[in-house]
N, C-alpha and C positions, 0 to 999 in steps of 0.2 A: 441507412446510408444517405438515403434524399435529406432526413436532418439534418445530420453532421456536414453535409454540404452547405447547406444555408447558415446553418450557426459558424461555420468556418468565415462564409460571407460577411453577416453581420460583426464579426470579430474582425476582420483584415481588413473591410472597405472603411471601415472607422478611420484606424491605423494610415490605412493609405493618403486617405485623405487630410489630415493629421498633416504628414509628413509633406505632402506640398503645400498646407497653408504657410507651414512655418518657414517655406523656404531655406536657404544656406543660411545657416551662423559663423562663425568664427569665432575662436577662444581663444585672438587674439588682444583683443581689448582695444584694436585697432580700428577705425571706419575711413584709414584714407584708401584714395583710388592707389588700386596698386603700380602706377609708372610714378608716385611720388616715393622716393627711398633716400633723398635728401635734401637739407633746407640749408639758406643762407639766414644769419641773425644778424644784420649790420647794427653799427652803434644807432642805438635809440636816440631822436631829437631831443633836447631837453628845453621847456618855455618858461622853464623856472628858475629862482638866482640859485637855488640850489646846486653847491659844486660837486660832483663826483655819482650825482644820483644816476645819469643816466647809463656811467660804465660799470656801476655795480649792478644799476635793473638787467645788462646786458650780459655782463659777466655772470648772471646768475641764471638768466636763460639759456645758453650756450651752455653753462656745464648740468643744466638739468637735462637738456638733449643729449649731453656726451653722456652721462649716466643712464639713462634711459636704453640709449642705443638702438629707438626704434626707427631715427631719422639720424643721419648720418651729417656733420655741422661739415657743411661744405664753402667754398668761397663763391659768390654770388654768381658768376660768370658759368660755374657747372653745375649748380645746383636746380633741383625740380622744384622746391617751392622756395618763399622768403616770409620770414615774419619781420614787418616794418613796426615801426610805434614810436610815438610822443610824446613824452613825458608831460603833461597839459596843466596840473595844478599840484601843490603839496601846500598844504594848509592844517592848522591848529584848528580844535575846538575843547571847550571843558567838557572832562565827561565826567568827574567827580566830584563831590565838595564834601568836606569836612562837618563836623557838627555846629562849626563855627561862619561857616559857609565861606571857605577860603578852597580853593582848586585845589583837588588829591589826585587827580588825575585828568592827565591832558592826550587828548588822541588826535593825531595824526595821522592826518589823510593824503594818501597819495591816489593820481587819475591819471591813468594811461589811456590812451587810441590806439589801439591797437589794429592790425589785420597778416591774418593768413594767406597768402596768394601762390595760386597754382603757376609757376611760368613754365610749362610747357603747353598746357592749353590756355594760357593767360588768362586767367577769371581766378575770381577774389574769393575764397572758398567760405571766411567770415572777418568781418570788418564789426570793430567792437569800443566801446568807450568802459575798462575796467577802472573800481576806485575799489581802495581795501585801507584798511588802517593798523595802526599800532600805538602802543602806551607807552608812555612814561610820567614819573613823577618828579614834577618839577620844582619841590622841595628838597628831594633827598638824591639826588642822583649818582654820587659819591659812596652812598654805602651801599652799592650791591645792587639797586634797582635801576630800571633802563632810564639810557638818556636820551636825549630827541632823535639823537643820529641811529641809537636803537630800532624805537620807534617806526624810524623811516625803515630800515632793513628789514621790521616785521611785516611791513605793510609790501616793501619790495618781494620779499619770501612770496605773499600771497597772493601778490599781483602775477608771479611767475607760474603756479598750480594754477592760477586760474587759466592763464595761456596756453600753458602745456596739456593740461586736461583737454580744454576750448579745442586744441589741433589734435592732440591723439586719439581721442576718444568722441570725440564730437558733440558731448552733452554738453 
């Protein structure tokens, strides 16, 4: 009996302790404070001559949160958080050449400043400078492959998963 009492011991104080290193999880996929349950996405600045970039980077943030539905797209005046951002560079580079060494491939880079902010305890939860890119080929772009403005929506696509990860998830 004195055994089985000890081997019970060594078996459950393991376990016990186990269970408060790990603390609370969640299988939410969530890490915000739970008084944030809504965000404002106002239009993003644009510093670039680029036209229309900055209501597509925003029109694609607001409906990644409508879809999501883990933060609720609210107008700024009731909302618990805000994501602000910049649109700060979009520029060209070669990323291909031919055998002839002529560009088969041009990528385009877009550079957001971005930040996440708590306004009901006012603090900035993460302030951030994302760049991402996208292709196209700027021989063919008629038949079926991407064009610059492409390009720029691939790079806007990724610029938006980086944000939205960035606030929901927190990594």
């Amino acid at each position: 009996m004195k055994i089985l009492k000890y081997k019970l011991i060594f078996i459950i104080a393991p376990l016990f302790i186990v269970g408060f290193r790990c603390g609370y999880y969640s299988f939410s996929g969530s890490s915000l404070p739970a008084h944030i349950r809504s965000i404002a996405v106002p239009l993003f600045e644009n510093k670039t001559t680029e036209f229309g970039v900055r209501e597509d980077l925003t029109d694609a943030l607001i409906n990644e949160f409508t879809k999501d539905n883990s933060l609720k797209v609210v107008d700024q005046r009731s909302a618990d958080s805000i994501i602000e951002g910049t649109i700060v560079t979009i520029r060209e580079q070669a990323g291909a050449y031919n055998a002839q060494e002529q560009v088969k491939e041009i990528l385009v880079y877009v550079t957001v400043q971005a930040k996440f902010e708590d306004l009901k305890k006012n603090k900035i939860i993460w302030e951030e400078q994302l760049s991402q890119w996208g292709t196209y080929n700027p021989d063919s772009p008629s038949e079926g492959n991407a064009t610059r403005q492409d390009a720029i929506q691939e790079a806007i696509t990724k610029i938006v998963a980086d944000i939205f990860n960035k606030t929901i998830s927190g990594w």
